[in-house]
C-alpha positions as CSV (number, residue, x, y, z in Angstrom):
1,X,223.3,177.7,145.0
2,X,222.7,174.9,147.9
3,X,220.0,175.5,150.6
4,X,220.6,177.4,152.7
5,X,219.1,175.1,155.8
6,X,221.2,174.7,159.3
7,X,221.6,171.1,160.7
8,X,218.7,172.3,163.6
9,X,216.8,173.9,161.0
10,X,216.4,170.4,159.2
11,X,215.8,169.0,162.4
12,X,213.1,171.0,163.4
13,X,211.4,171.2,160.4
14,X,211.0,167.3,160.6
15,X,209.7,167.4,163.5
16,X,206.8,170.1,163.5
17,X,206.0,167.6,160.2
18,X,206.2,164.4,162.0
19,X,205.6,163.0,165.2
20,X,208.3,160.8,166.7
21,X,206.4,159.1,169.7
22,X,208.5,158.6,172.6
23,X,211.1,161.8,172.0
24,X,210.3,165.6,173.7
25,X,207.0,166.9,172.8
26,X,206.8,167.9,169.4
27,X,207.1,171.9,168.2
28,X,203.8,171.8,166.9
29,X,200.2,169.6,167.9
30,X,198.8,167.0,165.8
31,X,196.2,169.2,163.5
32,X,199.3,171.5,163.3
33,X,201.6,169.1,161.7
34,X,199.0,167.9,159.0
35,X,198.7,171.6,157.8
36,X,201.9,171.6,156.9
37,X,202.6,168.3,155.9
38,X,199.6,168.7,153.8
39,X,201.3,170.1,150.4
40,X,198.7,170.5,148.0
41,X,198.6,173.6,146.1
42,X,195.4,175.1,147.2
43,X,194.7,174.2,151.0
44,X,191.6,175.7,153.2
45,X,191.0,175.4,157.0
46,X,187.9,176.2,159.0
47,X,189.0,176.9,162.1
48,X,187.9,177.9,165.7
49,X,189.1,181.3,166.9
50,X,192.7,181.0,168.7
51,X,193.7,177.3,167.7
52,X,197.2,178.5,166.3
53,X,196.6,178.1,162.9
54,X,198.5,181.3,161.8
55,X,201.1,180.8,164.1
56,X,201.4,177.3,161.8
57,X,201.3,179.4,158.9
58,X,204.0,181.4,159.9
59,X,206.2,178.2,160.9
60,X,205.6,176.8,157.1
61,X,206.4,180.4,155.3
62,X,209.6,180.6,156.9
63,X,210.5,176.8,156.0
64,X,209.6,177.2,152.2
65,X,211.4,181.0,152.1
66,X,214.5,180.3,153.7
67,X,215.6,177.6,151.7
68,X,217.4,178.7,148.1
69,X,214.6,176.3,146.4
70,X,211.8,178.1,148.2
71,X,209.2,181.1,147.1
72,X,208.7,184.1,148.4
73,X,205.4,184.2,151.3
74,X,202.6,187.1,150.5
75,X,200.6,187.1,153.9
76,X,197.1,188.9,153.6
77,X,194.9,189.8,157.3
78,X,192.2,191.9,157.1
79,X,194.1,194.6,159.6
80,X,197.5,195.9,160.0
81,X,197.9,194.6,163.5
82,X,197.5,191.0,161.9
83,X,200.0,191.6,159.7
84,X,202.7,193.1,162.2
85,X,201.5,189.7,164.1
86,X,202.1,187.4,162.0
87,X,205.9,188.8,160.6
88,X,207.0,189.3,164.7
89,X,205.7,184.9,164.3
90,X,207.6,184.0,161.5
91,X,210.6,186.4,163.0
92,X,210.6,183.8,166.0
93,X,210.5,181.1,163.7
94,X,213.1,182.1,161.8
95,X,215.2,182.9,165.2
96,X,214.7,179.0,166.4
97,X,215.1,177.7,163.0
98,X,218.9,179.5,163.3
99,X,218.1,180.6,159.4
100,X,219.7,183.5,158.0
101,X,217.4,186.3,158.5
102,X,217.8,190.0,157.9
103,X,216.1,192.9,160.3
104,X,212.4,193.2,159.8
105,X,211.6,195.6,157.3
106,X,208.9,198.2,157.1
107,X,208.2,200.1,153.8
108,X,205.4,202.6,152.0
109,X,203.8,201.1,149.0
110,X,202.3,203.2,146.6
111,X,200.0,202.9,143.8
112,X,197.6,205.3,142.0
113,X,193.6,204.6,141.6
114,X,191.9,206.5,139.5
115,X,193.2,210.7,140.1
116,X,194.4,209.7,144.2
117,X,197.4,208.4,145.1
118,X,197.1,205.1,147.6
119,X,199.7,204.3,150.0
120,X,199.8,201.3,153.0
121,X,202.9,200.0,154.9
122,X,204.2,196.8,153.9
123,X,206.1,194.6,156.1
124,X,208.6,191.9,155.6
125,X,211.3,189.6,156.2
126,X,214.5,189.5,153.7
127,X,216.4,185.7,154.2
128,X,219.4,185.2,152.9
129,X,218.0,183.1,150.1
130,X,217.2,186.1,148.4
131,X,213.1,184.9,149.2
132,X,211.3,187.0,151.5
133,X,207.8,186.6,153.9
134,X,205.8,189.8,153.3
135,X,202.9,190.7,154.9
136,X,200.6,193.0,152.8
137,X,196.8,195.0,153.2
138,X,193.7,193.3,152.1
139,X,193.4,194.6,148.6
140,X,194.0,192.0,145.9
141,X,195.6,194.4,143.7
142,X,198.7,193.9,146.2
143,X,199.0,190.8,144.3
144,X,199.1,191.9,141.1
145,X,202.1,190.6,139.3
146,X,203.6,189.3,142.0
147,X,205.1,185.6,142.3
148,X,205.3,183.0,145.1
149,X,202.8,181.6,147.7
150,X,199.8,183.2,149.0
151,X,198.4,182.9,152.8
152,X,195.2,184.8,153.1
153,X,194.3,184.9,156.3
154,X,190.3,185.1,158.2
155,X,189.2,185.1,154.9
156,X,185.6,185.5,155.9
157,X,186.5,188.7,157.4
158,X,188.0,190.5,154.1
159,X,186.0,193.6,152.5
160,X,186.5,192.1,148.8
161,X,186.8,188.0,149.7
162,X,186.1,187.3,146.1
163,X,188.0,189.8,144.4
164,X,191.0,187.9,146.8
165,X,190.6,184.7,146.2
166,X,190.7,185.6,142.6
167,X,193.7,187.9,142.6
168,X,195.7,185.2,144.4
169,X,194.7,182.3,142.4
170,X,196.8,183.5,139.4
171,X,199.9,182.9,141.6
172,X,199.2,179.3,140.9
173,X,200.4,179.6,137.5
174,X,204.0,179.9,137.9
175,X,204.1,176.9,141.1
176,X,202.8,179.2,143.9
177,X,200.5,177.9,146.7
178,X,197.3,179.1,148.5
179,X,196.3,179.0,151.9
180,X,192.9,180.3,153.3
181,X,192.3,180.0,156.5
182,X,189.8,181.6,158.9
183,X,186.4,181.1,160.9
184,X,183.0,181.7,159.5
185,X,181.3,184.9,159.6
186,X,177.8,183.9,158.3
187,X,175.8,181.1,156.3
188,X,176.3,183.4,152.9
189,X,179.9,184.7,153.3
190,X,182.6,184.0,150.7
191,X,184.1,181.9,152.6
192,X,181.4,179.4,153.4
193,X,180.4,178.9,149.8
194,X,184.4,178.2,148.7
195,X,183.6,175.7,152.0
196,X,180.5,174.1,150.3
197,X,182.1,174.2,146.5
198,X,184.7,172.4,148.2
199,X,182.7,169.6,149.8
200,X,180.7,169.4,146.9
201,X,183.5,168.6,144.8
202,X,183.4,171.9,142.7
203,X,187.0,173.4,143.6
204,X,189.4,170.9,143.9
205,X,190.7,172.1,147.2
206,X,192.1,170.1,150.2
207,X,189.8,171.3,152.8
208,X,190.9,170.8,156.4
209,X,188.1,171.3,159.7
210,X,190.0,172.3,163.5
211,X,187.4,172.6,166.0
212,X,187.9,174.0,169.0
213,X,187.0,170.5,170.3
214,X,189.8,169.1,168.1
215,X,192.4,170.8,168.8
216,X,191.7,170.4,172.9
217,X,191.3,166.5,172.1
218,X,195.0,167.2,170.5
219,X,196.5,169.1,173.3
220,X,195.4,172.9,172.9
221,X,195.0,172.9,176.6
222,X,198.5,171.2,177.4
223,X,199.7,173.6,175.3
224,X,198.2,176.7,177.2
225,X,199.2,175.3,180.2
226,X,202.7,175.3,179.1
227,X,202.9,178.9,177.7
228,X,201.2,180.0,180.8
229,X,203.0,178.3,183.4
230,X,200.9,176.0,185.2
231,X,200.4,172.6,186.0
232,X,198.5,170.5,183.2
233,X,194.8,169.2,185.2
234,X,192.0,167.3,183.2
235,X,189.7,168.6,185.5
236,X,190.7,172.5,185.0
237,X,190.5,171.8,181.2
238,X,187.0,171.3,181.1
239,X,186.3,174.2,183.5
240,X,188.8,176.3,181.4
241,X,186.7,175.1,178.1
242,X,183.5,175.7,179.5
243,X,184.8,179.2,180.7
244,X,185.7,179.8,177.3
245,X,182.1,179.1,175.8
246,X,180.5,180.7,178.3
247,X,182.7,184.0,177.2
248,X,181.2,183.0,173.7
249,X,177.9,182.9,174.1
250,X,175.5,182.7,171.8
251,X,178.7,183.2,169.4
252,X,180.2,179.9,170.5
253,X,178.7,177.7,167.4
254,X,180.4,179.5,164.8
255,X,183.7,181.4,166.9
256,X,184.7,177.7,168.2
257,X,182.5,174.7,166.5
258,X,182.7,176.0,162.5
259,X,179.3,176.2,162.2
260,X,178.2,179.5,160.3
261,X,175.3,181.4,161.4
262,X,171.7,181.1,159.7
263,X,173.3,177.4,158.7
264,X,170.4,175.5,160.5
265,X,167.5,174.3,158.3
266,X,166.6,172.3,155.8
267,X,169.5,170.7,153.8
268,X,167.9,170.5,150.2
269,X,164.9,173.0,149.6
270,X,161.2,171.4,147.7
271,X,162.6,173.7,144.6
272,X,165.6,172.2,144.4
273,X,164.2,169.1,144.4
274,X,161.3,169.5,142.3
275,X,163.1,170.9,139.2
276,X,164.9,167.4,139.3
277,X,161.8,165.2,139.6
278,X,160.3,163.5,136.2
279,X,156.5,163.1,135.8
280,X,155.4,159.0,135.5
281,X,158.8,157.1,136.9
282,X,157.8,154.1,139.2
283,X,158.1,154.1,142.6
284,X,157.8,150.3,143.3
285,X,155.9,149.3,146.6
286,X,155.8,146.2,148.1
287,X,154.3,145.6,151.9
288,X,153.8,142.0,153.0
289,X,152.2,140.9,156.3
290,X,154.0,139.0,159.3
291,X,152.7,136.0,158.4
292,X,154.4,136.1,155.0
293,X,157.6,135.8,157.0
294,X,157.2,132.3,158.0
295,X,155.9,130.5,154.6
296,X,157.6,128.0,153.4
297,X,160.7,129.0,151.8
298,X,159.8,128.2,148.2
299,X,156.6,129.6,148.7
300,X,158.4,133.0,149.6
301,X,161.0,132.6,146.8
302,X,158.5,131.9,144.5
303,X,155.7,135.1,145.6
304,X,158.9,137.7,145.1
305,X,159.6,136.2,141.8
306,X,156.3,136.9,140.6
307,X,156.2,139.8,141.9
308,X,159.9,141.1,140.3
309,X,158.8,139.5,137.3
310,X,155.4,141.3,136.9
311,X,156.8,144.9,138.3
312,X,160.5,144.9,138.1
313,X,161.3,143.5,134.8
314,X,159.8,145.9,132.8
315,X,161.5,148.6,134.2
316,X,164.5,146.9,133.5
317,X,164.0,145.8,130.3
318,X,163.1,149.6,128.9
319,X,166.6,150.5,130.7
320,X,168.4,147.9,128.7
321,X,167.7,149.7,124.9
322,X,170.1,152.8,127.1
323,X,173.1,152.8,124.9
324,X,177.1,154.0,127.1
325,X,175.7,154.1,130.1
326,X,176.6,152.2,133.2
327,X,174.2,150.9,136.3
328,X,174.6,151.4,140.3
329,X,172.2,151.1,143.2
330,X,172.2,152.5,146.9
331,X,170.3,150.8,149.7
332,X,169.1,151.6,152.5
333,X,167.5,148.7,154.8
334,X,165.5,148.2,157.5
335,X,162.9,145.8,158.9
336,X,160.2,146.6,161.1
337,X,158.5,150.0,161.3
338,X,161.1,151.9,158.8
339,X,160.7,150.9,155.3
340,X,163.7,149.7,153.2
341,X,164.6,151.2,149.9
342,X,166.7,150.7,147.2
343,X,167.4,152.9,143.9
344,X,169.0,151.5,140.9
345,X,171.1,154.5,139.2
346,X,171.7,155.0,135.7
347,X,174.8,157.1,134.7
348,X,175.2,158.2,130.9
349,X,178.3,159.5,129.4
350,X,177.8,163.3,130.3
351,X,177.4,162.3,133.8
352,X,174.2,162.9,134.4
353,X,172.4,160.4,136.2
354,X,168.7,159.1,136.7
355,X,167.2,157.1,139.6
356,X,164.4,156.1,136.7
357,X,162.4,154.2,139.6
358,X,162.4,153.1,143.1
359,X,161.3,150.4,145.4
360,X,160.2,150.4,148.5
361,X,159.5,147.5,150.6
362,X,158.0,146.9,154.1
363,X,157.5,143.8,156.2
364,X,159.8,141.7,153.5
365,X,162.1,139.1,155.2
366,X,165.6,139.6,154.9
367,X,166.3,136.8,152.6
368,X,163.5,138.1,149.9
369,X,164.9,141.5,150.4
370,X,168.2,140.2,148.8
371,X,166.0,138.4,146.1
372,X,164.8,141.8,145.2
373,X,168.3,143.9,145.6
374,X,169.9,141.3,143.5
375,X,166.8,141.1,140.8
376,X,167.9,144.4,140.4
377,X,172.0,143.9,140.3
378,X,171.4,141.1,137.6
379,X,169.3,142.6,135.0
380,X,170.5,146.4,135.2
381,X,172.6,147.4,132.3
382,X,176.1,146.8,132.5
383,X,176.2,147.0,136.3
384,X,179.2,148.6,138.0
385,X,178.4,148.1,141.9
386,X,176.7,149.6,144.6
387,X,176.5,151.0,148.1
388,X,174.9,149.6,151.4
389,X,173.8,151.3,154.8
390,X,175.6,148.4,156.5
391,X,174.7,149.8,160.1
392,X,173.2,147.4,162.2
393,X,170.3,145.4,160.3
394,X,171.7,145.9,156.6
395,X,175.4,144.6,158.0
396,X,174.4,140.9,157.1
397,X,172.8,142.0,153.2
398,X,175.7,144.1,152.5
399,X,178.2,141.8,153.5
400,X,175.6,138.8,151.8
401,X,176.0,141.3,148.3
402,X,179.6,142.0,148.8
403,X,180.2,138.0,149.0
404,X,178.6,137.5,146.0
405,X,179.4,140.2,143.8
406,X,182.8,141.0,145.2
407,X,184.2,143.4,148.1
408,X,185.5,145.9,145.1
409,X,182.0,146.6,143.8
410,X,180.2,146.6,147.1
411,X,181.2,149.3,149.3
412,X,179.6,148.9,152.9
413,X,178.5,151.9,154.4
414,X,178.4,152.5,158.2
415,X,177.6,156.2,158.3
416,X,178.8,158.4,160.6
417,X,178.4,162.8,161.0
418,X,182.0,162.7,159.1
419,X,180.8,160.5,156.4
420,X,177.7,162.9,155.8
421,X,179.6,165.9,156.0
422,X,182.1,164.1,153.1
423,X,179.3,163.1,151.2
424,X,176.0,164.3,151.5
425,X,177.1,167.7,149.7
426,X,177.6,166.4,146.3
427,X,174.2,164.6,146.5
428,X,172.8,168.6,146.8
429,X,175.4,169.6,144.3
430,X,174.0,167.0,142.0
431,X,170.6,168.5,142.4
432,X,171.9,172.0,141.8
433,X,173.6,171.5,139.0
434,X,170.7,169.7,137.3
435,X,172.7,166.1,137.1
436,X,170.2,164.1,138.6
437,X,166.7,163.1,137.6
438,X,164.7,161.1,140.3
439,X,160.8,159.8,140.4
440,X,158.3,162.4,141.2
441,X,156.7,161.1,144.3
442,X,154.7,163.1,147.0
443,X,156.9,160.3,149.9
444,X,159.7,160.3,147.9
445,X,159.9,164.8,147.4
446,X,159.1,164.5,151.7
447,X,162.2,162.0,152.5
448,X,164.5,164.4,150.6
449,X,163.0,167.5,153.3
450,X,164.1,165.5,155.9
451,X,168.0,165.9,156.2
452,X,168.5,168.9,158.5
453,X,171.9,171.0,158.6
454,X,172.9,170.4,162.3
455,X,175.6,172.1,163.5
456,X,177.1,172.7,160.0
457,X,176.5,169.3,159.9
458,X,173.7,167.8,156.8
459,X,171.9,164.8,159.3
460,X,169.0,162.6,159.4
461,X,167.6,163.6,162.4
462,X,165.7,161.0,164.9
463,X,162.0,161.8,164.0
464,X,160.0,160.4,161.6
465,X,157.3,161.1,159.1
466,X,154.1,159.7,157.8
467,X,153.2,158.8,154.3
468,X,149.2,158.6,152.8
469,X,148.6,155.6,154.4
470,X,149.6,156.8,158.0
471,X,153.3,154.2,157.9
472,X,156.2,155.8,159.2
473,X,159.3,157.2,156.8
474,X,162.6,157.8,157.7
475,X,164.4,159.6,154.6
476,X,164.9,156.4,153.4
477,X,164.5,157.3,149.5
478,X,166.7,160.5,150.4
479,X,169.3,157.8,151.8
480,X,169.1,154.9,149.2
481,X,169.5,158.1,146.5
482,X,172.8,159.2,148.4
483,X,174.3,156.4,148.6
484,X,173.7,155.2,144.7
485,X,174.9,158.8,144.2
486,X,178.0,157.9,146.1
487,X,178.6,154.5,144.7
488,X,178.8,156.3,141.3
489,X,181.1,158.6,142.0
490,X,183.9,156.7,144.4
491,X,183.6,152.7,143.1
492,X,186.9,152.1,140.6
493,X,186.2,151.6,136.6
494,X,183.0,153.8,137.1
495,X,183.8,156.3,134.4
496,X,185.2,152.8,131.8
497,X,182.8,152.5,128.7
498,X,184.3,150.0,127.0
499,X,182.0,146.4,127.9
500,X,182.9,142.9,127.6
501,X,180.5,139.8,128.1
502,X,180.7,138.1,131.2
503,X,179.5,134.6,131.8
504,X,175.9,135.1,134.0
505,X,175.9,134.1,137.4
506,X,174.1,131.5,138.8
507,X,171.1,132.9,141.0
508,X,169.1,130.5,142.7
509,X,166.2,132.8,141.2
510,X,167.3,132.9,137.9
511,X,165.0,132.3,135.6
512,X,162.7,131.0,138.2
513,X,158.3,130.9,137.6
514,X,156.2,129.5,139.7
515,X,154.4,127.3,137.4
516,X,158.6,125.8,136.5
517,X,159.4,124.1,139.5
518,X,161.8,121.8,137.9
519,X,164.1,125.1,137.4
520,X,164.2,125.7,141.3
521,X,168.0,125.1,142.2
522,X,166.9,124.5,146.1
523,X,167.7,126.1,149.4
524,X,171.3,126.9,149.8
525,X,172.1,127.7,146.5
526,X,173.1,131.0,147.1
């Protein structure tokens, strides 16, 4: 049987998909388009209220049921109004797709629980491809034995979320899809942990984020405008936006900026982080004096030496009797007043990964900062690569390290609020699932307390804290753990056991002591 797709079906459906610059303004806006270009089998979006998302759903339902290839569409909304809503959308669709379409249908489902008959209208479209779109009430038995694609829509809002989620997740066995869509309704809803198992790399969901920011910044406004009749005006955008928050209220955080309720506080809780902390593992301190900074070369090069050589190598050598296991380190650097840090990560073949010490270092020169990060590098056990804060003062080392060990192994970090969003949950997923172990410090249990969840959003904010001996922190342990935390779970050939001998490379500290000066390779060397 061929598809059953008119010539301005096809044409439309490319276009709400992609954007031709330069040609009429497309069907759908940008965040729009990625939904539905977005094909992966289980798909998520937090949304603001009233961005169009079902609408969207609606268009891509009626693409995959009208053609003879397609599935039939089960849409699930937590009210029957939603339901007639969204088959009088895909009705419309259907109508400017020119597909073959039968009348909208309305029929009584029955089943039986327990003694008492149930009954709830269902409604649906019939296409000529023999697939249908059919909008059903929120009870996941509706979806028992059925086959197809699911769209459950303001999931948060659903009396039994979880008994949903897992009624329609057996769909995916013969080639259906999932999407779950909808706007937070509390910090301990369904739907926000799905959310946070998602970001924490637990459900291997594509999650997408539309705030009601994003989709003005895409043309939400333009597109009101447009529907309403009136002239487009920057100006009456942001009055209309701020109108629109002011209706809000105290609402307007989670109804418009997906941020759910009670989701302020701290990011990783002193239990969570204790049960991962191991009695006796180093943390390294070093603090030098301004003076130090402008000795003699040599006579800095040689100091660190000693200094890596009397508190550093043993730690690395006891790492080095580890059999399958592979080595990172994050870093987090700094130079006056904020400490730098850097923690060397061990990762054994069950994944589970120790930070088994930590340095910290505070008034070091840059270049004896690198002496120490690369100490480290060179004599960890089969050393993979590692991951940099590269903002402002650490640009120079990271790009120094990547130079030297190789762009592929060094990944440069300039975090931003999307990279900690990406990434900061699996470092807390790591703690809750017990596959981390990290020193037990009083500074370095205080650094991880200092992330805050900011508008749904894990941050460092911009205060700072105070150790025993009065010197300011900045999270910086917390950071340099991250980040080794991230190198081991993104850099290529991380998860490779097998090992092959490398010829060393040459470090102008190499095998350097400061009663050898005949082994000192010079400045410049490196």
């Amino acid at each position: 049987m061929s598809e059953i797709i008119t010539p301005e079906m096809q044409r439309l459906a490319e276009e709400v998909k992609y954007d031709f610059s330069g040609r009429a303004p497309s069907v759908l806006l940008g965040y729009q388009k990625r939904w539905i270009a977005d094909e992966s089998q289980v798909k998520v979006d937090e949304k603001s209220r009233r961005v169009g998302m079902s609408w969207t759903c609606a268009c891509e339902s009626v693409l995959i049921a009208a053609a003879a290839s397609g599935r039939d569409q089960w849409y699930i909304g937590y009210t029957k109004d939603m339901a007639v809503e969204f088959i009088l959308d895909a009705a419309q669709w259907a109508g400017q797709f020119q597909s073959v379409a039968e009348a909208i249908e309305a029929s009584e489902e029955i089943w039986v629980e327990g003694d008492e008959k149930k009954s709830v209208f269902v409604f649906s479209i019939k296409f000529a491809s023999g697939h249908r779109i059919t909008a059903l009430s929120s009870r996941p038995r509706n979806l028992r034995s059925k086959q197809g694609d699911v769209v459950l829509d303001e999931f948060a809002f659903h009396d039994d979320p979880a008994g949903l989620l897992k009624a329609a997740l057996a769909l995916l066995i013969w080639g259906g899809r999932l999407r779950i869509l909808s706007t937070h309704f509390g910090d301990d809803n369904e739907f926000n942990t799905v959310i946070k198992d998602i970001r924490a790399g637990r459900k291997p969901y594509k999650l997408h984020r539309t705030t009601f920011d994003d989709a003005l910044a895409e043309g939400l406004y333009v597109r009101v405008c447009l529907r309403l009749g009136i002239a487009y005006d920057k100006d009456n955008e942001k009055v209309w936006a701020d109108d629109i928050r002011a209706f809000y209220g105290d609402d307007a955080e989670e109804e418009l900026d997906c941020v759910p309720k009670n989701g302020a506080g701290s990011f990783l809780t002193r239990e969570l982080i204790e049960n991962c902390m191991v009695k006796g593992w180093a943390v390294l301190r070093d603090k030098r004096e301004p003076d130090f900074t402008f000795k003699p070369e040599r006579t800095r090069q040689l100091a660190i030496l000693d200094w890596c050589e009397e508190f550093l190598k043993p730690e690395l050598d006891a790492l080095r009797e580890l059999r399958d296991v592979i080595s990172f380190v994050g870093g987090d650097v700094a130079r006056i007043g904020d400490l730098s840090a850097f923690a060397p990560m061990i990762q054994f073949r069950s994944l589970v990964r120790r930070i088994p010490f930590l340095v910290e270092l505070r008034g070091m020169p840059f270049t004896q900062q690198l002496q120490v990060l690369w100490y480290i590098m060179d004599h960890l056990p089969r050393f993979v690569g590692a991951a940099l804060d590269s903002r402002g003062l650490g640009m120079q080392m990271a790009e120094q390290t990547a130079q030297r060990y190789g762009q592929s192994r060094i990944l440069m970090i300039q975090a931003t609020q999307k990279w900690y969003l990406e990434n900061l949950p699996p470092y807390k997923a790591a703690f809750e699932d017990r596959l981390i172990q990290i020193p037990m410090d009083a500074d370095v249990l205080a650094d991880h307390r200092v992330p805050r969840i900011i508008k749904g959003i894990p941050l460092i904010p911009d205060v700072r804290t105070q150790d025993a001996q009065k010197l300011k922190r900045h999270g910086d342990t917390f950071i340099a753990g991250s980040l080794a935390w991230h190198a081991s779970r993104t850099l290529e050939g991380c998860t490779v056991y097998d090992y092959q001998g490398a010829p060393p490379s040459v470090n102008a500290w190499d095998g350097m002591t400061s009663d050898d000066d005949n082994r000192y390779a010079g400045s410049g060397a490196w």
